[in-house]
SELUMVO-933044 format. One line per 10 residues: number of its first residue (from 1); their letters; for each residue y, x, z of N, C-alpha, C, O. Coordinates in pm, whole numbers, plus 50000, padded with zeros to 5 digits. Each point is the difference from the previous one (the first is absolute). Last residue first. Example, Ala and Ser with C-alpha at 12.3 -4.5 7.8 and 13.67 -1.06 7.14 Angstrom:
2	SA	49775 51285 50708 50119 50082 50006 50109 49923 50073 50111 50051 50017  49317 49978 49976 50119 49911 50000 50120 50090 50000 49998 50104 50066 .
END
This chain:
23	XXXXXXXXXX	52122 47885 49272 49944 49860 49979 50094 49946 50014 50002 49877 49992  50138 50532 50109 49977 50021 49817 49959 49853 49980 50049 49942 49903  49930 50239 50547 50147 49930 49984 50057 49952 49843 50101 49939 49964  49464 50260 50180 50033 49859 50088 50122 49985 49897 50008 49928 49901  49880 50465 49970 49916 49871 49898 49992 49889 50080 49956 49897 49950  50252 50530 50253 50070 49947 49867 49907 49859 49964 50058 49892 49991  49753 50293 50350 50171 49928 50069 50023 49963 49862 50006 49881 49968  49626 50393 49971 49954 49830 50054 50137 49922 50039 50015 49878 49994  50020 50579 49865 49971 49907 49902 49960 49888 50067 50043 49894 49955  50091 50402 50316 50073 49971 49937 49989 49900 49892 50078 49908 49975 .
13	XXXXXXXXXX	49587 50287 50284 50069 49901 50090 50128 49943 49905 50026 49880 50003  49688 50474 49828 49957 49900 49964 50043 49860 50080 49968 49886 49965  50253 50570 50088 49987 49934 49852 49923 49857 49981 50048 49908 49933  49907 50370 50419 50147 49912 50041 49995 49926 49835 50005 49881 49968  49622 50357 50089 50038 49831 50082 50084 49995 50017 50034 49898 50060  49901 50540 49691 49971 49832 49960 49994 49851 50121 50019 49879 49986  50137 50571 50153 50085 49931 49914 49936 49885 49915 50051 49891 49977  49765 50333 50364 50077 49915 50081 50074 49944 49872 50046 49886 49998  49442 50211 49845 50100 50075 50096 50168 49913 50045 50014 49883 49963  49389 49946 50001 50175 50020 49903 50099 50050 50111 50025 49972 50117 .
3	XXX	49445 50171 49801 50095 49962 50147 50148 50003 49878 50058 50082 49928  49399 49857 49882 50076 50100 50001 50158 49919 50104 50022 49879 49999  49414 50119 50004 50120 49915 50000 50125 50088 50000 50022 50082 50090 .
END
């Protein structure tokens, strides 16, 4: 299992905020 580093989950926190506020 490869460990997402601090910048992809901020990245991927970001995208989930963008595509709430995108619906």
């Amino acid at each position: 299992m490869i460990k997402a580093t601090n910048e992809e989950r901020n990245i991927a926190a970001f995208w989930q905020q963008f595509k709430r506020q995108a619906t």
